[in-house]
Structure formats: C-alpha cells, structure tokens
C-alpha positions, 0 to 999 in steps of 0.5 A: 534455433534464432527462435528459441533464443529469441524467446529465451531471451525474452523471457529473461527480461521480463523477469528482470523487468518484473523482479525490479517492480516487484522490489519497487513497490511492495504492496498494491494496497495501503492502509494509511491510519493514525498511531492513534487510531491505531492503538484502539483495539477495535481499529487494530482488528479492522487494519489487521483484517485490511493487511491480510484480506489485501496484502497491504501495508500499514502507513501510519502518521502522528497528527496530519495525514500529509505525513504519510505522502513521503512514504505512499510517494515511495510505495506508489500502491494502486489502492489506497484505505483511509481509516479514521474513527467516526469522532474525528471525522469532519462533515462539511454539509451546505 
C-alpha cells in the first residue's frame, strides 16, 4: 500500500513539474526574422513552413537583431533559425 502511494505521489509531481516548464517555455524552436523580411511574400512562406514543420515561435525585430534577446531570453528555446534575405547579409572574407 506505502508503494502505491509513493508511486501516486510521484506521479503527481512530475506533472506539476512538467506542467510548470511547459508554461515556461512555449516552444523548443524559434524563428527570429526582421518585420522587414518578414513582409516579403516569398520569406513569409518560408517562416510559415519553419513555424508548422517545428512548432516554433516567430521573434521579430524592427532594425537590429539584438532586440529580440529579451524575448528568446524569456522563451529560452532549444533551437534558435536566424532568417535573413541573401542582400543584407554580410561576408567577411580575409
């Protein structure tokens, strides 16, 4: 009888423990992208492929990246996609 509450107890628990990181962090995966980008059609799409392939969230941000670290701060997700059109990126070649 000592066992089966032990175990019932138990399992209380760890749903408690598992329902309070659930509501902690919402997603494992994050797409941080720029409201500009965002508002391209063709980038739209590709967000919007990243959201339902991986359950993500969208962190957007108006001109640096560096605004959005409040927020993925907050959301701590596992994995994070950085998505930038191919003209604003910057290569740094030596």
């Amino acid at each position: 009888m000592k066992q089966i509450v032990v175990h019932v107890l138990f399992l209380l628990l760890f749903a408690m423990v598992e329902s309070v990181f659930a509501a902690n962090n919402t997603s494992d995966y994050a797409v941080v992208v720029s409201k500009k980008t965002l508002a391209d059609e063709d980038w739209k799409k590709v967000t919007d492929v990243l959201v339902k392939k991986h359950h993500a969230t969208v962190v957007t941000f108006e001109a640096d990246v560096n605004e959005t670290l409040p927020e993925l701060r907050r959301q701590f997700p596992r994995y994070v996609c950085f998505g930038k059109r191919q003209a604003s990126l910057v290569v740094l070649v030596n």
